[in-house]
C-alpha positions as CSV (number, residue, x, y, z in Angstrom):
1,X,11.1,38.1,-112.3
2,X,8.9,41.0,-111.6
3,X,5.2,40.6,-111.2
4,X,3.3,40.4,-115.1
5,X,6.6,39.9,-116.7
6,X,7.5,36.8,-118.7
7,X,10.3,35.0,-120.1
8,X,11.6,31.8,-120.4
9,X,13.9,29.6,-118.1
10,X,15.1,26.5,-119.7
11,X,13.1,26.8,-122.8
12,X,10.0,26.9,-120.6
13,X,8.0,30.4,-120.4
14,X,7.7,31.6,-117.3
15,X,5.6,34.4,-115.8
16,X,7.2,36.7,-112.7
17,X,5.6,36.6,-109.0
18,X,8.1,39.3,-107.3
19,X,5.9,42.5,-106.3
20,X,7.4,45.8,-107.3
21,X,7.0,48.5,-104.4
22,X,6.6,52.4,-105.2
23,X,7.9,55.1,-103.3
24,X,7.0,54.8,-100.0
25,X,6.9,57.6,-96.8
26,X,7.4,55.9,-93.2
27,X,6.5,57.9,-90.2
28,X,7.9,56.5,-87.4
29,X,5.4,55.5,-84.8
30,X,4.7,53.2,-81.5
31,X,4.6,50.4,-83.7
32,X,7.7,48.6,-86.0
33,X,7.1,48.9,-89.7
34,X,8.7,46.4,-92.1
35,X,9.6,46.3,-95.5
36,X,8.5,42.9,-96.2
37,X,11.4,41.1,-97.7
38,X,10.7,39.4,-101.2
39,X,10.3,42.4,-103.2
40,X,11.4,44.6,-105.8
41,X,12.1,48.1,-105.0
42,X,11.6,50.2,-107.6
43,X,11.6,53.9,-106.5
44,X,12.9,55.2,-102.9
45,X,11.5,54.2,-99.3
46,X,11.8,57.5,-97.2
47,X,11.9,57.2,-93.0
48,X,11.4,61.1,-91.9
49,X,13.2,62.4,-89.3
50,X,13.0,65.2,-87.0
51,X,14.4,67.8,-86.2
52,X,13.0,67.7,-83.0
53,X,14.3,64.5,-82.2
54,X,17.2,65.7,-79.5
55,X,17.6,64.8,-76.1
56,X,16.4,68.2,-74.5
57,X,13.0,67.3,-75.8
58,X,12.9,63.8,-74.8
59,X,12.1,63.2,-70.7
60,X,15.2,62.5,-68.9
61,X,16.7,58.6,-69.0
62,X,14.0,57.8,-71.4
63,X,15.6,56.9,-75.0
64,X,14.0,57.1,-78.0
65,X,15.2,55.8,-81.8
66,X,18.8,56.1,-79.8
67,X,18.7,59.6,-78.6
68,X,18.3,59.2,-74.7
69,X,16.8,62.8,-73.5
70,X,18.0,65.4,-70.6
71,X,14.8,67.1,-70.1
72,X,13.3,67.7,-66.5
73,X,10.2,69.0,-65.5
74,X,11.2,69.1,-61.6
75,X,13.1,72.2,-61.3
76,X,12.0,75.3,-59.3
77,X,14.5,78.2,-59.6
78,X,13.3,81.4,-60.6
79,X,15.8,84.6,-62.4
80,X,16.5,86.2,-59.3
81,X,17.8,82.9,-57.8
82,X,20.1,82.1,-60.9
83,X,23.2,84.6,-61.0
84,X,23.1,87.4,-63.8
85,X,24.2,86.3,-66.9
86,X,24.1,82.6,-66.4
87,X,21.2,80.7,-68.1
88,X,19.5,77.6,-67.2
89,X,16.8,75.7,-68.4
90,X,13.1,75.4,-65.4
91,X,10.2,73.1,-66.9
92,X,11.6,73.3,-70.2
93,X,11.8,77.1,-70.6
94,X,15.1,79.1,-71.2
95,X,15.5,81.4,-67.9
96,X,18.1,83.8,-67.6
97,X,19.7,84.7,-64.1
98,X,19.0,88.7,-63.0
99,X,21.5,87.8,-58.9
100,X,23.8,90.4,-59.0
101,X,27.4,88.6,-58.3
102,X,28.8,90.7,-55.5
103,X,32.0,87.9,-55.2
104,X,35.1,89.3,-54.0
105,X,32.7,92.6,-52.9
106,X,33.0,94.6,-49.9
107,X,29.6,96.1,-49.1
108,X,28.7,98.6,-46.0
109,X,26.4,97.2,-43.6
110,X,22.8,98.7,-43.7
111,X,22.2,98.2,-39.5
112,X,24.2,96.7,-37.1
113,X,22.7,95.4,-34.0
114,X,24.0,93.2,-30.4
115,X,22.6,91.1,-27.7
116,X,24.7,89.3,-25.1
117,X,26.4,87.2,-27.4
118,X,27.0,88.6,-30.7
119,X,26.9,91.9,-33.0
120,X,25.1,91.5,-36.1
121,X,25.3,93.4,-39.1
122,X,22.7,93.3,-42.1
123,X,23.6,92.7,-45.9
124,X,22.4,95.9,-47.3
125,X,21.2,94.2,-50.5
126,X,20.6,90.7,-51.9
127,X,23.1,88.9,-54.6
128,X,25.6,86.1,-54.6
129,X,28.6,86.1,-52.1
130,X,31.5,84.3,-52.0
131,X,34.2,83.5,-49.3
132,X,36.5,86.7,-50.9
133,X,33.2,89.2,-49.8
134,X,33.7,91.5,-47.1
135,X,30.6,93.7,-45.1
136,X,32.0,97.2,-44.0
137,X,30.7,98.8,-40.4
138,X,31.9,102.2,-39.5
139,X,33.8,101.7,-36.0
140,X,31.7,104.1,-34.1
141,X,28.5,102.6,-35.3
142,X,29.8,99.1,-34.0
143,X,31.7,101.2,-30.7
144,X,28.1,102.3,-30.3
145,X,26.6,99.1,-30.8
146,X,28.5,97.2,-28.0
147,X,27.6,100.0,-25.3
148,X,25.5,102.3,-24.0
149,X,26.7,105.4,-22.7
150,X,25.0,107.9,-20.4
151,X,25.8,111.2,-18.9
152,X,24.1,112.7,-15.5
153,X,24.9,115.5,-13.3
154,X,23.9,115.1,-9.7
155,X,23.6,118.0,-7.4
156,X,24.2,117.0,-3.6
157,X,25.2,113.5,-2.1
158,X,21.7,112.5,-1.7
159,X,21.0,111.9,-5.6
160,X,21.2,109.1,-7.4
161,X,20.4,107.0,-11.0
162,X,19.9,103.8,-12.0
163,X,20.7,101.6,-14.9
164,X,18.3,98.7,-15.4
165,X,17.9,95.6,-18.3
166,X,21.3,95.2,-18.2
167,X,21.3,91.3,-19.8
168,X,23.3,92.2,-22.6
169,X,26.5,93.8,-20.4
170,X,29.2,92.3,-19.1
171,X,31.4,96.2,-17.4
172,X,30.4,99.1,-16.1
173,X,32.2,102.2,-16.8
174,X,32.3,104.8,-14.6
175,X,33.9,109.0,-14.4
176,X,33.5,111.4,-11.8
177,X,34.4,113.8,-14.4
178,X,34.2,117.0,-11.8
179,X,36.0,115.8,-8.5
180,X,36.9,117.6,-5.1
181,X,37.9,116.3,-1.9
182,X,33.9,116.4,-1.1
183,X,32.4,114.7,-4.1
184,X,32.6,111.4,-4.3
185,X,30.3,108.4,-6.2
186,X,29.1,105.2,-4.9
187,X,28.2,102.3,-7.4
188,X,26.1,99.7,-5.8
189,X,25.0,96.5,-7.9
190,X,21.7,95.5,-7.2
191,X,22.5,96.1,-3.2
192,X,26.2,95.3,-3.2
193,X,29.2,97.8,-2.7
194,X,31.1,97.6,-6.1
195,X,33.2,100.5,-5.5
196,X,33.5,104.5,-4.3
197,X,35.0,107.4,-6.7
198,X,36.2,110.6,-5.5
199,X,39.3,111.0,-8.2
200,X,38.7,112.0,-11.8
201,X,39.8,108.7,-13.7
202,X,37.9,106.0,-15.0
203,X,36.9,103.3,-12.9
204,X,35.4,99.9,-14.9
205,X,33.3,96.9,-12.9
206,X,32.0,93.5,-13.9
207,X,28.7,93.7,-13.5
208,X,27.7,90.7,-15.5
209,X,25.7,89.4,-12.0
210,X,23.6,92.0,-11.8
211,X,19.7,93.2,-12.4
212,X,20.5,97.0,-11.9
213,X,23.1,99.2,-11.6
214,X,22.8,102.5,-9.1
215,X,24.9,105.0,-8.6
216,X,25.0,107.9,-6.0
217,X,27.1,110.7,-5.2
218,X,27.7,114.1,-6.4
219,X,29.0,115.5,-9.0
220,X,29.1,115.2,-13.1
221,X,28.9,111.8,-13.7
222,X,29.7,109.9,-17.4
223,X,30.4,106.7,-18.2
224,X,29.0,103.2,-20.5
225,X,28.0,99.7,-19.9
226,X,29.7,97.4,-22.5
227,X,29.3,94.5,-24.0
């Protein structure tokens, strides 16, 4: 029997001890709150929620009232490191991707370059590239980068030119482009004998050994050294 009522119970009057509780508002807190048993409810007990209460807002692994949160504050990618059109989530802030996709792309090479080993080419722009992506060099800008030609007319069989820093070559390519029986060329490496020329075809030697290349003779004289 509620609190301040009365009645009787087996012809005896009797007067009520149960409490009556009101509406009451919960906000959920660090601490339980408990609806003490033993009492009469008499209008509705509300426990708000939130809206906010989703696991994107709640640190990652941690749980709270069931909901175990996703959030990470660890992240460090920035839009032009995320691919355009994808969206991701850095600190807790909505970032969308600005990369430009070049997958399956074939681009031209902005400079192409060799040492003794290798011929690189530069990626003429930044983005995202996949196994399907391709980088386009023009064949006489790569020609060009594996040699080095040069051209030379020598005027009696006393003259003579040299070809020095030759670390990234492996041949030597040589024409006496303008022969008679009296013309002739002599290619020495460093101070060895590689060969004499007095015909009008080309003429190729491994001069991968060598400091310095020097030629003599007379005559127009072209030719490379290759890679």
């Amino acid at each position: 029997m509620l609190e301040g009522s009365t009645g009787y119970a087996k012809g005896k009057l009797v007067t009520g001890s149960i409490k009556k509780k009101g509406s009451t508002t919960y906000t959920p807190g660090v601490n339980n709150q408990v609806i003490s048993k033993g009492q009469y409810l008499s209008e509705n007990q509300v426990i708000l929620g939130d809206a906010d209460l989703k696991a994107a807002n709640i640190k990652n692994g941690v749980e709270i009232f069931g909901v175990t949160g996703t959030f990470t504050s660890d992240a460090n990618a920035i839009a032009n490191q995320i691919l355009s059109g994808k969206t991701a989530y850095v600190k807790g802030n909505k970032i969308t991707g600005s990369m430009s996709n070049k997958a399956g792309a074939t681009v031209t090479a902005s400079t192409t370059t060799s040492d003794a080993t290798y011929t690189y080419v530069t990626i003429p722009a930044a983005g995202y590239y996949d196994t399907s992506s391709k980088v386009k060099v023009e064949k006489n800008k790569l020609e060009s980068s594996l040699k080095e030609t040069f051209g030379v007319n020598m005027a009696n069989t006393m003259s003579y030119f040299q070809l020095q820093n030759l670390e990234k070559y492996k041949t030597l390519s040589v024409l006496l482009s303008s022969s008679t029986i009296d013309r002739r060329l002599i290619v020495y490496g460093d101070a060895t004998e590689l060969g004499r020329i007095q015909d009008n075809i080309w003429h190729t030697y491994d001069i991968g050994k060598y400091s310095s290349i020097k030629i003599t003779g007379d005559g127009s004289v072209g030719g490379s050294v290759n890679q």
